[in-house]
N, C-alpha and C positions, 0 to 999 in steps of 0.2 A: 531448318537450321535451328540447334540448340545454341543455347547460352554456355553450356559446361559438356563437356568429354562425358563426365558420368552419367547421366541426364540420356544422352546417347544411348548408350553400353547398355543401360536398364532398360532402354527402351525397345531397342533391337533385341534383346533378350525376353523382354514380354512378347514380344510380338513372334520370336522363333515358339516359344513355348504354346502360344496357340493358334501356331500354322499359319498366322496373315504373313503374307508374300508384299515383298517389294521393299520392305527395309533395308535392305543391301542395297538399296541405291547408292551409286556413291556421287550423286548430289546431296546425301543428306549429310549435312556438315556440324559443325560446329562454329561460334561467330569467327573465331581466328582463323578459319578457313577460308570465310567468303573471299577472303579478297583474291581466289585464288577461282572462284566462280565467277564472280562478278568481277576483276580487274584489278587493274593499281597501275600505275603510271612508271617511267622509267627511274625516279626520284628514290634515291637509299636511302632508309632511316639510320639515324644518329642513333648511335647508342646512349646510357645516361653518362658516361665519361665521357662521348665527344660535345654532346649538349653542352655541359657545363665547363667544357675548358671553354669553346665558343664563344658561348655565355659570358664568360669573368672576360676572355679576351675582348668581347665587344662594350664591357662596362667597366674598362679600364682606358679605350680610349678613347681620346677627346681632349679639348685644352684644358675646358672651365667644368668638368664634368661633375653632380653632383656625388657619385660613386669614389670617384677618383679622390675627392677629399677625404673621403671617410677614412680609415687606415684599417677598418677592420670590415672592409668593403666584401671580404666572404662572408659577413653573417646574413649579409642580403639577398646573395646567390640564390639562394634553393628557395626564401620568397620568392624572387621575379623568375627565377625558371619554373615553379609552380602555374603564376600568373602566365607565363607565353608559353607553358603546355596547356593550357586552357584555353588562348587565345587561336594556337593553331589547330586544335582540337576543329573548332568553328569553324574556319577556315579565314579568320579576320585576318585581313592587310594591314599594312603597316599604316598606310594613308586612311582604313575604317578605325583605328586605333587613335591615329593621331586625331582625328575630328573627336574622339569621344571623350578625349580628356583633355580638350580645349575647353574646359567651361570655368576656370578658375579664373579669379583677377588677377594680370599680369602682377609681379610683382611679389606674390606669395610663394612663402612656402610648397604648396600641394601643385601652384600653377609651375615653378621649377622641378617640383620631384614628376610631376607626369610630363613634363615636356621630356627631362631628360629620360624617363622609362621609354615615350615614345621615338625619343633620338636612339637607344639601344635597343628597343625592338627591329628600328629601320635596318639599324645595323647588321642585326642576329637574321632578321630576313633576307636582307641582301648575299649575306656570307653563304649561307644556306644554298639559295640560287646559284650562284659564285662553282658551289661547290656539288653541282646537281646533284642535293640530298635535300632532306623535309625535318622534320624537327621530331618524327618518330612514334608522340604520339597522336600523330592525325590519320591514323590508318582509314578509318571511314569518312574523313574528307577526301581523300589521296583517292580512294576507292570511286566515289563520286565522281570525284576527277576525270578519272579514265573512263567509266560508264559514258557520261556525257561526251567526251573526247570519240569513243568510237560504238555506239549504238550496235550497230553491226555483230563487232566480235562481241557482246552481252552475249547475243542471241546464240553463235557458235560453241562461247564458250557451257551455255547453259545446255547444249545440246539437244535441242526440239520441247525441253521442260518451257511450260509457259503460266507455271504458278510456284511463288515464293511464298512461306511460310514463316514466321518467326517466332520460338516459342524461349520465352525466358527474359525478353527484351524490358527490362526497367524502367528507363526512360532514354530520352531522347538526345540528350548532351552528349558532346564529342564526337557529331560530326552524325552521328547515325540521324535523324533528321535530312541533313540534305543528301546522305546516300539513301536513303528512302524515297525520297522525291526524284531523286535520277534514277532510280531503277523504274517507281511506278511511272516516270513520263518517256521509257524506252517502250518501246513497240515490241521488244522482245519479253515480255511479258503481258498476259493476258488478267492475272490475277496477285495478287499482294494481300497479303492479310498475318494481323501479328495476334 
């Protein structure tokens, strides 16, 4: 699997120009393919318009909300939907969230603005499930998800292949990390290497 389409194209193309066979496989993909090797769950992604109506709707309600006061409560949107496409990226819950910025003194500032982030995360999460959809950019957690979820069809969908490759991989953020670790702890692979 490449990182880029082009990346591909050149490569398939070196490799016809000196006769090596077997690059038309069409296990070799590209990263925005995999989830279509490996899985994904029945969960829609959100586009970035539904994100963000979501979003503003779940940070608008509440009684004593810290959003709710503000009046120019959209210039905060696209910070905190930055922060919870990085949060679902990971696959962090609302409840690993909420423990993580519980460490202010009751009473402050920072202890109100993360309580209330993590009272609108509950939210955005909840709504999400609500609405069996996923927040869009967690593709390689979602992927993960389903790996784990059914072992089995890995192995079908990979069709008797029993080594992954991955060339182009940068790092490990947003979710590729734990789709790494459920593909290498399926049985339907014999070999992993990036």
């Amino acid at each position: 699997a490449l990182r880029q389409g082009g990346l591909r194209d050149d490569l398939i193309a070196l490799a016809a120009a000196r006769g090596v066979g077997g690059w038309y496989d069409p296990a070799f993909c590209i990263f925005d393919e995999l989830p279509t090797y490996l899985g994904s769950t029945s969960l829609t992604a959100c586009s970035s318009i539904e994100r963000a109506a979501l979003l503003a709707e779940c940070m608008r309600d509440g009684d004593r909300n810290l959003f709710g006061r503000i009046r120019r409560s959209r210039e905060f949107l696209q910070s905190v939907e930055r922060l919870f496409g990085e949060l679902a990226s990971e696959g962090v819950t609302a409840d690993e969230y909420d423990r993580a910025v519980g460490c202010w003194a009751p009473g402050t500032f920072e202890h109100r603005r993360d309580s209330e982030l993590a009272r609108v995360y509950r939210a955005y999460s909840a709504a999400l499930l609500a609405a069996s959809k996923r927040d869009g950019r967690d593709t390689w957690f979602d992927s993960a998800r389903a790996v784990r979820a059914d072992p089995d069809g890995l192995a079908l969908r990979l069709t008797g292949r029993r080594e992954l490759r991955l060339f182009g991989l940068q790092d490990l953020r947003s979710g590729w990390r734990d789709l790494l670790a459920a593909v290498l702890a399926s049985t339907a692979l014999g070999r992993g290497a990036l």
